[in-house]
DRENPA-632625 format. One record per residue (C-alpha): x, y negated, z; residue in one letter; residue number from 1. Coordinates in steps of 0.001 Angstrom, whole numbers, padded with zeros to 6 digits, always signed. Each point is the difference from the previous one (the first is absolute). Example, Ala and Ser with C-alpha at 12.3 -4.5 7.8 and 13.67 -1.06 7.14 Angstrom:
<recs>
+012300; +004500; +007800; a; 1
+001370; -003440; -000660; s; 2
</recs>
This chain:
<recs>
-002552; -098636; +000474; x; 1
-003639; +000430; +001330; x; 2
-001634; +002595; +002072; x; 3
-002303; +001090; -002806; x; 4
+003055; +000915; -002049; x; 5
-000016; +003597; -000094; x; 6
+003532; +001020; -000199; x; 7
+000231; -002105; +003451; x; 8
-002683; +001827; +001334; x; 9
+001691; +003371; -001228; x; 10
+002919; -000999; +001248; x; 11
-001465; -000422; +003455; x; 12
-001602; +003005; +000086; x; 13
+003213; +001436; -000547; x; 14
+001875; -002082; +002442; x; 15
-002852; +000995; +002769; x; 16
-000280; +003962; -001074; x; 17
+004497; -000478; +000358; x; 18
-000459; -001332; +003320; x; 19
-001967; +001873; +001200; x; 20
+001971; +002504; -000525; x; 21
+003067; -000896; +001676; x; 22
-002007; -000461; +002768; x; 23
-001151; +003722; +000195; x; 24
+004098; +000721; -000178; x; 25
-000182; +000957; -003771; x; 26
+003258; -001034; -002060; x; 27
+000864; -000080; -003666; x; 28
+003431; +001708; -000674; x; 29
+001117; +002316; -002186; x; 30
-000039; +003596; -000007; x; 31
+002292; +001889; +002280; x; 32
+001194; -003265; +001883; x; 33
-000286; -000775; +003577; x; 34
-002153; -003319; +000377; x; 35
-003163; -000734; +002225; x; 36
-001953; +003345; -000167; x; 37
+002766; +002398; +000956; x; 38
-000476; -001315; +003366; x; 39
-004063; -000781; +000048; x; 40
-002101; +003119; +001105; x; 41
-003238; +000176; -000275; x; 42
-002099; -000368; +002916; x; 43
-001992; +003430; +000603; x; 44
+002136; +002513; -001991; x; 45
-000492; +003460; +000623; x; 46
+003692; +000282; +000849; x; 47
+000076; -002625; +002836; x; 48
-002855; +001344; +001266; x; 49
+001288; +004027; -000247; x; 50
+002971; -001887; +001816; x; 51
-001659; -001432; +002982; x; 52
-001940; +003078; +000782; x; 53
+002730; +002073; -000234; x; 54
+001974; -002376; +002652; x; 55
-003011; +000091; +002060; x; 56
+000134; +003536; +000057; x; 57
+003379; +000175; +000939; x; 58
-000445; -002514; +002527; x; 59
-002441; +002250; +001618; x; 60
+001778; +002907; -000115; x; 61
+002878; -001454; +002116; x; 62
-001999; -001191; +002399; x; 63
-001648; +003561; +000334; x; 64
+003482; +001036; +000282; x; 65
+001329; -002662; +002184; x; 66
-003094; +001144; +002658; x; 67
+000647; +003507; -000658; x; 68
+003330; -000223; +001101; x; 69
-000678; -002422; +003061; x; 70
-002896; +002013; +001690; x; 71
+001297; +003120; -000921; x; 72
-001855; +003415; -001408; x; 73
-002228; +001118; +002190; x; 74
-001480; -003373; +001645; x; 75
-000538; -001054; -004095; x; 76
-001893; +002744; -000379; x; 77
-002228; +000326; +003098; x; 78
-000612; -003866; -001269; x; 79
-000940; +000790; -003382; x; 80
-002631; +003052; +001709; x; 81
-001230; -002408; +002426; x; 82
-000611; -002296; -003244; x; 83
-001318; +002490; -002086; x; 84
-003179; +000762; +002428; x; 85
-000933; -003738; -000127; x; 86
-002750; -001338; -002097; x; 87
-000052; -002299; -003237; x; 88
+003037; -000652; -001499; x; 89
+002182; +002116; +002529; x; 90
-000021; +003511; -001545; x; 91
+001201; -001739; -003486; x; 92
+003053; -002403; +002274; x; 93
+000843; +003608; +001352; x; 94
+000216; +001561; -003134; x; 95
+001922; -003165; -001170; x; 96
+002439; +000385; +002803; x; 97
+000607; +003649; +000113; x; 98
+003685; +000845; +000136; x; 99
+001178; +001011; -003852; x; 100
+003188; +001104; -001141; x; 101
+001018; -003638; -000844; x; 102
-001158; -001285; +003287; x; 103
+002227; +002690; +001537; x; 104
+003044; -000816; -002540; x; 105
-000097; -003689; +001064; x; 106
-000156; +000878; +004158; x; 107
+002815; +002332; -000464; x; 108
+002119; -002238; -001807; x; 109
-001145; -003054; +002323; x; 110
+001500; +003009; +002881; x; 111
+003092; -000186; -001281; x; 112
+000364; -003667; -001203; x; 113
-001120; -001084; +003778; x; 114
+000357; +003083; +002466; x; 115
-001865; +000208; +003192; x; 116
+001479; -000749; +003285; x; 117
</recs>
C-alpha cells in the first residue's frame, strides 16, 4: 500500500477526523447508553454558567448576612449612609449592600444557629 492510494488516504482522514474526536471527549455508543459523553460537558454551557452566578450570588448574600448579623442593625446601616455619600462607585456598593429581606433572613437565622454572648 502507497500513500497515493486513495482509500489509505480516506482512511486517514477518517482515522484523524476519529481522533480528534475522542480528544474533544466525544464517544460513539448507542442510543440511550451510558458511555463517554454522559459524563463530558461542554465547556461554556449556559447552564454551568447560570450555575456559577447563581452560587456567586448566594455566596454574597451570606456574607451580607454573616456582617449583618456581626455588626448588628444600626452600625450596618449608619455604614451603608456613610457609604452612600461617597463618590464613584460608593453610592452603587451601598445600594449593593443595603439590608434586604434575604440579608435579614440569613442574620436571623445565623442569631439563632450562633447566639451572642
Amino acid at each position: 500500500m502507497s500513500l497515493s492510494d486513495s482509500n489509505f488516504k480516506e482512511f486517514s482522514g477518517r482515522l484523524r477526523r476519529i481522533e480528534k474526536a475522542h480528544r474533544k471527549g466525544y464517544g460513539f455508543e448507542a442510543q440511550g447508553t451510558l458511555g463517554r459523553s454522559s459524563t463530558y460537558r461542554r465547556e461554556g454551557s449556559l447552564a454551568r454558567i447560570l450555575r456559577a452566578a447563581l452560587l456567586v450570588l448566594a455566596v454574597g448574600w451570606v456574607m451580607k448576612g454573616a456582617i449583618y448579623f456581626y455588626v448588628g442593625h444600626e452600625v450596618y446601616h449608619q455604614r451603608l449612609a456613610d457609604l452612600a455619600t461617597g463618590t464613584d462607585f460608593d453610592p452603587v456598593a451601598a445600594r449593593i449592600m443595603s439590608a434586604d429581606p434575604v440579608t435579614k433572613l440569613i442574620a436571623s437565622f445565623l442569631g439563632e444557629v450562633f447566639p451572642k454572648i
